[in-house]
N, C-alpha and C positions, 0 to 999 in steps of 0.2 A: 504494500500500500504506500504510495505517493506522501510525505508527508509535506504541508506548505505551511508558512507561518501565517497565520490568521491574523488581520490589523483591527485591533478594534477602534472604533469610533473617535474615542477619546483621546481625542490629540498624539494617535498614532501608537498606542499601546500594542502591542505585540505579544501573543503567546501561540501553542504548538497546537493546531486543529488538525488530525487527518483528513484527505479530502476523500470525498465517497464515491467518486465517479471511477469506473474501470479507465473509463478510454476518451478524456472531453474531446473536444474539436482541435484545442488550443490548451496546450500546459507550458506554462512560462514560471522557471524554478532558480530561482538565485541569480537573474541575470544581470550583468552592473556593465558600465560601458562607459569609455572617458574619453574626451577629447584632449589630445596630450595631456595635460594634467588637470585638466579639468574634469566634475564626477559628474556626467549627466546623469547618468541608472544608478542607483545603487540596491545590490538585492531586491529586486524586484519579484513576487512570485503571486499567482493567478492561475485561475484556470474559465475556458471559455468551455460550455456545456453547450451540446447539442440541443436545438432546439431553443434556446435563449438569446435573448438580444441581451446583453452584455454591455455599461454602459462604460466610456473608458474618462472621465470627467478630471482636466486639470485648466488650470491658465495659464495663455501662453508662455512656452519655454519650459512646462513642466516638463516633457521628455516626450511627448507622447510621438511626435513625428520619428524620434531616432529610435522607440520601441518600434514602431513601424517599419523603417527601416530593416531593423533586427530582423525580425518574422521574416522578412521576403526578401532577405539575404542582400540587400542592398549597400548593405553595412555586414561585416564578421563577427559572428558573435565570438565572444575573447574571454567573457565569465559567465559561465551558468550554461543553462540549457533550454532549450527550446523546440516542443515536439509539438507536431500539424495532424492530426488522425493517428496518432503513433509511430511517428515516423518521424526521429530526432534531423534535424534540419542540417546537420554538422555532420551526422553516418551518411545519409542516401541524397544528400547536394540537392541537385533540381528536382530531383525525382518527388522529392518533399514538397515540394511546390506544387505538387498536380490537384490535390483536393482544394487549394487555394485559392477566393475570388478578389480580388479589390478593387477599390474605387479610391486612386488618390485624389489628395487636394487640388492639387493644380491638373484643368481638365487634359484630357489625352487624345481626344477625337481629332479625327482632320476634319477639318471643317469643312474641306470644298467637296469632301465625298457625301453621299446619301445615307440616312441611316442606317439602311440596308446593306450598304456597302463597305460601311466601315463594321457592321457586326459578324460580316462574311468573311473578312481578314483577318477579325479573331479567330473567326471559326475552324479556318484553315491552318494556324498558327496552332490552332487545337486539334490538329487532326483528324478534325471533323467532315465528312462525306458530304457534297452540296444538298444533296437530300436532306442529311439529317440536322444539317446547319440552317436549311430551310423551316425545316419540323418546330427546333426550338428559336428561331426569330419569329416565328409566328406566335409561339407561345410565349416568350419573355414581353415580346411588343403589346400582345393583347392583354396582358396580364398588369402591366404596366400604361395601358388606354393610349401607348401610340400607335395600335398597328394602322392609322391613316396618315399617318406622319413617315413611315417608312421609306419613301420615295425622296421624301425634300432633303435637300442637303442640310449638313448640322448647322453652319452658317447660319440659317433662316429660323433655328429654334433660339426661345429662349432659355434663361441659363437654367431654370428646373426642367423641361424637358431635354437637355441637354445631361441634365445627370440624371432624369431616367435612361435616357441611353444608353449612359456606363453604366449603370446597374444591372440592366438587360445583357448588355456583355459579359460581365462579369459571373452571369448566374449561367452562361451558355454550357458551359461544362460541368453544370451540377457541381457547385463546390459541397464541401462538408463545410467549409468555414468561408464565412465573407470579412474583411477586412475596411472600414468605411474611413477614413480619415479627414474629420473636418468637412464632410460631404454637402452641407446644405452653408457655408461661409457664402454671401453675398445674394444670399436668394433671400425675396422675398418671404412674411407670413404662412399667406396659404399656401405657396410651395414649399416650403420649410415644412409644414404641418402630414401633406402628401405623401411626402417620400419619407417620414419619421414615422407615419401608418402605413404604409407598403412596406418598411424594413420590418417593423414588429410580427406585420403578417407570414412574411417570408418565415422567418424563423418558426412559426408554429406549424402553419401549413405544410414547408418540407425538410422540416426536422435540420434546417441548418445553425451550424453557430454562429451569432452575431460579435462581432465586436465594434463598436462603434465610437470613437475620438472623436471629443466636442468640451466646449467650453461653456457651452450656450444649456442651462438647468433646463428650460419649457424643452428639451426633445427627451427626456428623462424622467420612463413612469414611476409609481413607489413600488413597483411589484417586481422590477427590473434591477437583476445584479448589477452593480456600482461598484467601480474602481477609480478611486481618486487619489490622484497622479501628482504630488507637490515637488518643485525643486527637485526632481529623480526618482525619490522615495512615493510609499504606499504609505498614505496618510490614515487612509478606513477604506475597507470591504464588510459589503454584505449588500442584502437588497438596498433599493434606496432609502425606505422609511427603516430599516434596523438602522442605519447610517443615522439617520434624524434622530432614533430614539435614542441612539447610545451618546450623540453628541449633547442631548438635553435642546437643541436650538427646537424653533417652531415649524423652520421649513426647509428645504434641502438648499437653499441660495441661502441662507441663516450659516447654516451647518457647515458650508461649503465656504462663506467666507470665514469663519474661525479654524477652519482646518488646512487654510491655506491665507494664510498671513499676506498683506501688500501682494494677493494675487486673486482674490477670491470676487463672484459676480454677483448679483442677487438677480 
């Protein structure tokens, strides 16, 4: 049995909780990482469950992009460990990356191709058959209310239907885990609102892991695991409201500023 150090609430207490799950999406175990001498990670440890959206909540500069990084091998990881479906990312290299979806910050589409046409370059980068990359653009697009949008080039979308696109990609290859970073940064409300109900869905309906990096409290249920990310470290885990009730604050933007000093948002 896996064991991870449990943070509680309370300004970052720490003691030894086993975790219950065989095999999450995502297990992330002592991982620390520095920029020359600088400690962005320190001991870091988590686990992403199947089926869960997973919130990953720090302000800016917490670490969350360079955890990000980490996962998808973008960066080496140098301490700790970090395994994707059970498949430690540092044993089976790329191979580790195949159950993996994401959606970075900064958008990745070409713009001047059609929607369909830049989810057919994934597809084939997936080694997916034009039949069966037809199959699920059909279904990520309808699922996601663009399939009449599939023709127009990205160019002509705005920027949430824009990141429903990369989501639709991302989901083409059935991941076990999706990776969201910072996903809804310059959109509007009700599309903010949209795609923070279409991730929730996702994860229940096909049983994938979420994890989601954001800064922003309103995309963050109380029923939803929370991981709050300060300075490197793990300030409190647990749902969002065990988070609230162990802090004593009244609301998770309460909570979230006292647990994160000169960083925290209401």
């Amino acid at each position: 049995m896996v064991v991870l150090r449990a943070i509680d609430g309370r300004r970052g207490l720490v003691s030894d909780e086993p975790s219950e799950a065989a095999e999450p999406a995502l297990l992330v175990k002592d991982v620390s990482f520095s920029y020359k001498s600088v400690r962005v990670l320190d001991e870091v440890n988590f686990a992403v469950e199947k089926g869960r959206f997973t919130a990953l909540l720090g302000p800016n500069g917490a670490g969350k992009t360079t955890l990000f990084s980490l996962i998808t091998r973008l960066l080496a990881t140098r301490q700790g460990q970090i395994v994707i479906s059970g498949r430690d990312i540092r044993d089976t290299g790329a191979q580790s990356l195949a159950p993996l979806g994401i959606v970075f910050q900064q958008p990745t589409l070409d713009l001047d191709l059609t929607v369909r046409q830049n989810l057919h370059y994934f597809a084939r980068l997936r080694g997916l058959s034009w039949k069966e990359a037809e199959r699920r653009i059909a279904r990520e697009l309808t699922r996601l209310g663009m399939a009449d949008r599939a023709r127009e080039t990205v160019r002509a979308l705005n920027g949430g239907h824009r990141r429903r696109v990369e989501i639709a990609r991302a989901l083409l290859h059935d991941p076990d885990l999706l990776l969201l970073d910072e996903p809804t940064v310059g959109l509007d409300f009700p599309s903010r609102k949209a795609i923070v109900q279409h991730v929730h869905d996702l994860a229940t309906e096909r049983d994938i892991g979420i994890l989601w990096a954001t800064h922003l409290i309103d995309e963050i249920r109380p029923t939803d695991p929370l991981v709050i990310l300060h300075k490197g470290k793990i300030v409190a885990r647990g749902t969002a409201e065990e988070v609230v009730a162990r802090s004593g604050a009244k609301s998770l933007g309460a909570a979230f500023t006292m647990l994160t000093p000169a960083g925290g948002e209401e």
